[in-house]
Each structure stands twice: as C-alpha cells, then as structure tokens.
N, C-alpha and C positions, 0 to 999 in steps of 0.2 A: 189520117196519119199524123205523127207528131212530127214537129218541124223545129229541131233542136238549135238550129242557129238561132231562133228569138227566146230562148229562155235564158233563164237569171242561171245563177250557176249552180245554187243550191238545188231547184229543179233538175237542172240536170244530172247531177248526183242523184236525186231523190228517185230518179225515172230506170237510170242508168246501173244503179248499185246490184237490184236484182240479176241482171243482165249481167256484170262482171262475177258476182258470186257464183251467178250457175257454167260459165264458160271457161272462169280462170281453173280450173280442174285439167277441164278436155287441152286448153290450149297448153299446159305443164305436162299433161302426158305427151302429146307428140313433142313438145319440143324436145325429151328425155329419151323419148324414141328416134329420133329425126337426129338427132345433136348437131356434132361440125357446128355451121354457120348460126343455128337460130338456140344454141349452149352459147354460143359464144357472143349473142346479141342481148340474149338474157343476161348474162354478166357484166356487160356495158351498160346495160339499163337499168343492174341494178346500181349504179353508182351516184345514181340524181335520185329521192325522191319525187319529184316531178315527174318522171319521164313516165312513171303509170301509174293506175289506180293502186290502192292498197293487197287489193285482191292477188293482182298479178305479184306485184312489188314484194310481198312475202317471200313467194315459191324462186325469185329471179334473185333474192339477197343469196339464198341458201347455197346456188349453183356455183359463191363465189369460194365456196370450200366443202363443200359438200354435193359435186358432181356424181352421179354415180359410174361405177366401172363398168365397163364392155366387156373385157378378155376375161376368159378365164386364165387359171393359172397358168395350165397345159398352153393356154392359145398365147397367153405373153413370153413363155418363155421359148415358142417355134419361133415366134415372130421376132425375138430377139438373136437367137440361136441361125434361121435362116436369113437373117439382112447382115449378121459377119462374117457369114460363111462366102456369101453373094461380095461383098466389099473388103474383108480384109483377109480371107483365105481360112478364119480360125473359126472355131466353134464357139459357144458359150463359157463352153467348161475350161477352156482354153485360158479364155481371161479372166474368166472370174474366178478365185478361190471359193468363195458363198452366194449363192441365190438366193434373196430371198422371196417362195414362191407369194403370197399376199402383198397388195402394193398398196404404196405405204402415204399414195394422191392418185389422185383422176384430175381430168380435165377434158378441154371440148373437142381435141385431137387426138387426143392419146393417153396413157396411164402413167404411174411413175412406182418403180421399186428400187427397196434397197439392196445392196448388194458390196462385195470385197473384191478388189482388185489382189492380183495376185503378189502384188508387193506388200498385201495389209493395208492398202488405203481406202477408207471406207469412203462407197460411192453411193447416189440417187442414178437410175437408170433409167430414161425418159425411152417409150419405145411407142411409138405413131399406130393408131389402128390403122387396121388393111383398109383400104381402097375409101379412106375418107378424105383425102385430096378431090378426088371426081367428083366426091357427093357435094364436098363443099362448094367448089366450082360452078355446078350445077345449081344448089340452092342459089346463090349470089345472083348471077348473072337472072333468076327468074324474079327475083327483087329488084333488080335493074329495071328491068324491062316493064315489070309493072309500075314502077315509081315515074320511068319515065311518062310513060301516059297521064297517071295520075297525078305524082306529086313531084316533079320534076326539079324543085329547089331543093329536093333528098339527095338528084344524083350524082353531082360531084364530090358528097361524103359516101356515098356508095363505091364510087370509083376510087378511093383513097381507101377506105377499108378492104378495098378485094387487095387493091395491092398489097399493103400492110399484109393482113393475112396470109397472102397468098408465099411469103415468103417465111411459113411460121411449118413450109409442108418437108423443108430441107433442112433436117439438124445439123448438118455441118456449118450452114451457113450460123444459125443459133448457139453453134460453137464456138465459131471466131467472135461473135458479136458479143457472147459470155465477155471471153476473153480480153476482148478492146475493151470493155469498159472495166471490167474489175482493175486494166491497165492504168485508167486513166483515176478511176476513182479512190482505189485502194492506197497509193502514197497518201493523199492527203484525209480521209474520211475512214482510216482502218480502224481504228479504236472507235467508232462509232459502229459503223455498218460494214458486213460484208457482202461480197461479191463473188458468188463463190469460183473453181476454178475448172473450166472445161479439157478434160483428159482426150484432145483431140486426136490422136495416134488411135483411140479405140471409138470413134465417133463417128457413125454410118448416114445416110441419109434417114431411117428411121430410127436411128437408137444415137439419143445423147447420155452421155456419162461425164457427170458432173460430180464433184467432191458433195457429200452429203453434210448440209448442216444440221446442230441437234437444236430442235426448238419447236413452238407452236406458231399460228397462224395467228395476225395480230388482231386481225379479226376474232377471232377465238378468245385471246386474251382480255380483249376490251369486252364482249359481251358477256365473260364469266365476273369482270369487277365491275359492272355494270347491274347483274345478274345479285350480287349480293348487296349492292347500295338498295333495288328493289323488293328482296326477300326482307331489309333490315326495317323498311318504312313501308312493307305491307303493301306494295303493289306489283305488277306483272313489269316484266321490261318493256311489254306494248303500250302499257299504262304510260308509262317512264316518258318514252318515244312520243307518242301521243302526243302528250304536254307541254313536252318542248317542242317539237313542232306547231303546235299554238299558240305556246309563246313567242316563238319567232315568227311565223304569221302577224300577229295582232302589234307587235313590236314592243313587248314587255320580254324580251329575254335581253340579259347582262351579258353581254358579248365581252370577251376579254382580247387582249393578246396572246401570241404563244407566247412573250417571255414572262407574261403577267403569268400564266396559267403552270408554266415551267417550273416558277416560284415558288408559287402557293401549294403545288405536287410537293416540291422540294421538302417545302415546312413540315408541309404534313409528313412525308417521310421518316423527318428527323425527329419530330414528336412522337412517332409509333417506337424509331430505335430507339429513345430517351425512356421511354414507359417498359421496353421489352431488357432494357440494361436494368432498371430497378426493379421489373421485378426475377431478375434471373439472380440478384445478389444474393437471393439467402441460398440458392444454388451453389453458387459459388463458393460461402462461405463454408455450405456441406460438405462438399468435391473438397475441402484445402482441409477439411478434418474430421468429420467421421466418413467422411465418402471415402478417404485413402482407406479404410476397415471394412467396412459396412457394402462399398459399391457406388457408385460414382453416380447421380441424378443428370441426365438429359437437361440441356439448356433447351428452354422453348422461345422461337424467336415467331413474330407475326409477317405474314408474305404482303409486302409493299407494294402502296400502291400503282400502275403504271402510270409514268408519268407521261401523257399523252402531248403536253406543250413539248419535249424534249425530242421527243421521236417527231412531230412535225415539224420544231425545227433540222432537227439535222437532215428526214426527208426533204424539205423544201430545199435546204442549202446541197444539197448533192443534187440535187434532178435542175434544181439553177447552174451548177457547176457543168453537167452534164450537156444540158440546152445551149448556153451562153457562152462557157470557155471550149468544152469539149467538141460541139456542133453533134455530137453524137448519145442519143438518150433513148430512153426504154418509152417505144409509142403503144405499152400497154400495162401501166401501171397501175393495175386494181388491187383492192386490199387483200385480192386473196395471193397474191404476189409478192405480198410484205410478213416476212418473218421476226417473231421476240426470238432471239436465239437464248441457249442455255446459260450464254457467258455475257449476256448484256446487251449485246450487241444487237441491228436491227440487220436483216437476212433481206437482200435483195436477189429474187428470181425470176426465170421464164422473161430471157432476151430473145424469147422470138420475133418480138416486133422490135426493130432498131431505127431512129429516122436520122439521117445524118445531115444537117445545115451547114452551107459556107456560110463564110465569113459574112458577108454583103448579109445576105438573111440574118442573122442576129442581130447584126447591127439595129438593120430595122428593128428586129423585134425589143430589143434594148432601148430605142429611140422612142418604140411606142407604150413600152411600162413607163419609163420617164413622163411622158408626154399626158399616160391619164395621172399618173401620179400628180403634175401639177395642174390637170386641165384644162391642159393646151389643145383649143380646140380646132384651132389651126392646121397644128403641126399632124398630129394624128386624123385629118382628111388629107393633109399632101402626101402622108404614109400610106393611105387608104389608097390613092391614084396611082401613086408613081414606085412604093415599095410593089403594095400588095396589088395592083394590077386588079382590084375589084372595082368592077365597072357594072351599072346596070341602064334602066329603061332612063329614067330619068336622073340619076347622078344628085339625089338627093342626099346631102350634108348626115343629114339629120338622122334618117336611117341607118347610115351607113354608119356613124359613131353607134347608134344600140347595138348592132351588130359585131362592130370590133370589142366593142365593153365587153360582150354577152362573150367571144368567144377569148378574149386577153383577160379581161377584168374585173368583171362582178356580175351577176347577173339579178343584181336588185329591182327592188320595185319600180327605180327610177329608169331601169331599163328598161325591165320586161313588163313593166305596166300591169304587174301581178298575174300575166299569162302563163300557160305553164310552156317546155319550152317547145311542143307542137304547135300550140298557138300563136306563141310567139314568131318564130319561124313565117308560119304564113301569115299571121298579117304584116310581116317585111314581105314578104316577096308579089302580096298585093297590094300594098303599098309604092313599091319601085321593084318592078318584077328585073329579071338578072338578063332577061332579052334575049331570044333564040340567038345559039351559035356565040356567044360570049360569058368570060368565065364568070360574069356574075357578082355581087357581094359575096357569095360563098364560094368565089374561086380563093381563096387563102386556101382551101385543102390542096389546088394544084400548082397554088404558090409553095406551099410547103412542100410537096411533093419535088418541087424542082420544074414542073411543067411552064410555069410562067415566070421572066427572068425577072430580079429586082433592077431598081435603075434608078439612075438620077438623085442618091442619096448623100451622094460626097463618101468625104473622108470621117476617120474616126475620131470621138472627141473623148476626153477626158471623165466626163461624165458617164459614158456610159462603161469604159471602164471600171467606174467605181460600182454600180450597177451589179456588173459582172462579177 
C-alpha cells in the first residue's frame, strides 16, 4: 500500500491527481443531486483556493452563480401561490400584478424570480424548495457525527454553521434581517452600495419579496474583464489564474494596496474617457453640421474598466461598519452575493445568515486587529484566554496566536507554514489538542455564537474607536 503521510508533496499530487480527475465528476453529480447542505459547502469551499484540489475547485466556483434550478415553473409558482394562501389569506395573483414564470437565480435552498407588485413595484421573489429544511438537517447532523469520531477539531465549526444555516429555512426572519441592515447601512454607504428593501407585509416563511435590483453578479463582471485582458494576450483565464497563483506561491507577485490599485483603475479610466472624447470629435463636429441634414452619427464610447480596489474598498468599509459599529453583519458574504448594479452602485444580497455581536465582543475583536496590527504578542494571548475563552491541552502561546492570525489576520506562510488549511488545522490540534469536553482553540465559533461569555477586558479606549 502507499503510505501518503511520508511523501514530499509533489508526490502526492503526482499519485493523487488521477484519483481527483476520475471522482471529481461523481462527487459534482451528487452534490447537484443531494443540494441543501453539500450546494451549500461547495460554495464556502469555493472561496479559498486551498480548501481543494483543482479538480473539485472548478465545478465548486461555478455553484457560486451558476447553481442549477429545482422547480419547474408550474412547481415555483404552487409553492409560492400555496405558502400565501397558508400565511396571509391571498393568492398569487392577489399580489402580484406580473409573474415572472423562469427564475431569474437559484441557489442551495431555494430559486429566485422576478415579478410586479400590485403598486408597480418591481420585485425578486425568493421561494424555499419543499421539504429541503429536513433534508438539510439531516445531511448536517450525519457530518456531525462523523467528524466527531473522526476529525473532532471540525466540530465546533459544524455546530456554528448548522446554526447559521439553520436559520436561512424562515424568510421572515431573512426579512427583518434584510431590513436591519439596509437600516443601518443605507444613511451612510447609499451612494456606494445597496441594500435592498424587504416588502415584509407580503413575506411568508417560504417566500421572501424583496425590491429587485437591475445588474450583474460581480463575479460575472470580473471574469468577463478578466476574460478579455486573456483573449488580448492569447491566453485562457485558467492560464491567467495559473500564473498568478505561482507567482504568489514562489513570492514574485506585486501585491499592491486597494487605494494603490483604486488609483491606477482610476488613471486608466480616465485615459480610455480622454481617448474616447477625441476620438468622438469629428462626431461631433458632423452632428453640429451636416448631421443637422444628413442624420446625426452615434457617439462610440469604450466600457471601463471595473475598478476592483473601489468596490473592496467600500466592501471592506461597510462589512467593518457592520461587524464593529453595528454588531450586526452578513455571516455569508460569498461573491455570488455581491452585485455591479446598473447605476454604479455595488448590490448587497441574501441576509440569510445574520450574526449579531455585543458590544464586549467587538471590543475584543477591535482589541485584537489592533494588537496584530502592531504585534502585540502579549495582548493578543490575554485576548486569546480571557476574551475568547480558547483554551486547549497544553495552553501553548504559540499555537494559539497561528490560529487567531489564521482566523482574524493572514493566513501567510508565516502562519500556515505553507500547509494548506486542512493541514494546517490538524497539525494545530496535534500540536495542542483542544481537550475533551472544552471549547478548545476553535471555540471562537462558540465565542461568536454567544455560547462562551467574554470577560475581564475592561473599558473602552480611544483607539479602538478609531479602528471602528
């Protein structure tokens, strides 16, 4: 037999690649079949290249906007039709002026169409497939049970995503939570990003109705100006991907900042308008004298490029506003969640996951960006003890800061020791195992959760205000 813990890595790749090629098929069909819970792990996984091989890693990006549908027509518009009839007395037709019957997203619970409210207010109509609450329940809880035996430093993120999920199966709740936050975020962040606005008078436990924004997936958008930088220099975007990912591997890629990166967007911007203003002038000059006779010439303008330092600033500053001031933020913010809307603006959706933090918990967590920011290595193990209540066998320092790095602050080589982050993982938990019956270094998921209280962190200072 082969005995893969003594090989180098490239071996193992070399042994293991046939093995991912021939299974990653079978394991994308049933996850497509099966959905709920293992649709909705694929799209978490696909968020890290590390978390799988390439093989899987393909088919798990695609499921972040390209899930396929369940319902048919007929079956979304019973199932929307009988959950208002069941909850607010009316029918479909009732409230809707327009159905429209093809839907217009999917996802790992449910479908999404659009559709007219009877005032003219154009809506999205999120409506929950039948009886995937039980199914999903069911999967979770048999990933439980196995992890426990097997890989037991899994199960306190197991128990925080059933929770999380588990409250993504009541749209009303997904209503108010719409609502709180477009509350909190929309005065200061409107002109950047929207939120859109949950029409809760018409909102059932399977059917949310939400004002419908017009725009693309930002995902979609980057891969199609991505899509052309590799059409322009004659390679594939895998190609693309590839490279830079071995550049950043090998440590030959030019990392910038976002406001460096914002900038240089900008430039460019304003060099494509400067070029498309000269050459529209002899346009111009047609249109002001024989166009008034003749017929008026089309100005051609070129489509700019997205400026991706802009949109992750403003992302980062709103989900920091949300985490830190608000205590209340979106605990499922994958790109297939993030909209370019028509009018500039970036489209924040799908508040189904909501986590809400007191005050005491930001602090800390305020206390502990500070603390790697200057690394304070002090400060960030008294945070590690007495905030976050992560305790294990042996209370090793050392461990215990890769672990808060890995999940607050970088997950660099200097942390993760170039493992990827299964391996990383266990050799912490072999390392200084988290010791039956205690929440472990990876109790932060039931510190966040609210299960374990913070303490012993005083008052609030100035600094972390500013943070904030």
């Amino acid at each position: 037999g082969i005995n893969a813990e003594y090989m180098g890595e490239e071996e193992r790749q070399r042994i293991f690649a046939p093995l991912h090629k021939e299974y990653a098929p079978e394991v994308e069909f049933h996850t497509m079949r099966l959905r709920g819970f293992y649709l909705k792990q694929a799209q978490l996984l696909s968020i890290r290249s590390d978390f799988l091989p390439p093989e899987y890693m393909k088919w798990c990006k695609e499921t972040q906007d390209q899930a396929p549908v369940t319902m048919s027509a007929e079956e979304a518009y019973n199932a929307v039709d009988k959950s208002f009839r069941a909850s607010l007395g009316k029918g479909l037709e009732d409230i809707f002026e327009y159905w429209e019957p093809e839907p217009c997203g999917s996802a790992s619970i449910g479908q999404c169409h659009r559709a007219r409210l009877k005032d003219g207010t154009e809506v999205a109509v999120k409506v929950q497939y039948p009886g995937v609450e039980a199914m999903f329940r069911s999967d979770i809880k048999n990933s439980k049970d196995f992890c426990a035996l097997a890989m037991p430093q899994f199960v306190p993120g197991l128990r925080e995503i059933e929770k999380q999920f588990l409250t993504e199966f009541d749209y009303t709740l997904e209503a108010q939570n719409l609502n709180s936050v477009r509350a909190n975020v929309m005065p200061r962040w409107g002109d950047r990003v929207c939120v859109p606005k949950a029409h809760t008078d018409v909102c059932t436990k399977e059917v949310l109705v939400m004002d419908f924004v017009k725009g693309k997936k930002l995902i979609q958008g980057v891969k199609a100006q991505f899509q052309k930088y590799a059409d322009s220099v004659g390679k594939t975007l895998e190609q693309l991907e590839e490279e830079q990912k071995r550049a950043m591997e090998d440590g030959t890629f030019k990392y910038k900042s976002i406001d460096d990166d914002a900038a240089q967007t900008r430039r460019l911007q304003n060099l494509i308008y400067g070029m498309d203003l000269v050459k529209n002038v002899p346009r111009f000059l047609y249109n002001w004298t024989l166009g008034l006779v003749a017929g008026q010439s089309s100005y051609q303008w070129s489509e700019k490029p997205i400026n991706l330092g802009e949109i992750m600033d403003a992302l980062m500053s709103v989900h920091g506003q949300e985490i830190l001031l608000d205590g209340e933020f979106n605990g499922d913010p994958h790109p297939g969640n993030i909209l370019l809307l028509d009018d500039g603006r970036i489209g924040l959706i799908d508040y189904g996951q909501v986590k809400r933090l007191d005050l005491e918990k930001r602090l800390a967590l305020a206390r502990l960006f500070i603390a790697f920011d200057k690394d304070d290595r002090q400060m960030i193990e008294k945070l590690r003890i007495c905030a976050f209540n992560a305790k294990s066998r042996f209370m090793r320092a050392d461990i215990g800061y890769k672990l808060l790095a890995f999940w607050f602050d970088r997950d660099t080589k200097d942390v993760t020791m170039g493992m990827d982050i299964h391996q990383f993982l266990e050799w912490c938990e072999a390392e200084d195992p988290c010791g039956e019956g205690r929440p472990g270094l990876l109790g932060i998921y039931d510190w966040l959760a609210g299960e374990e209280n913070s303490r012993g962190m005083g008052a609030v200072d100035d600094e972390i205000i500013m943070v904030a």
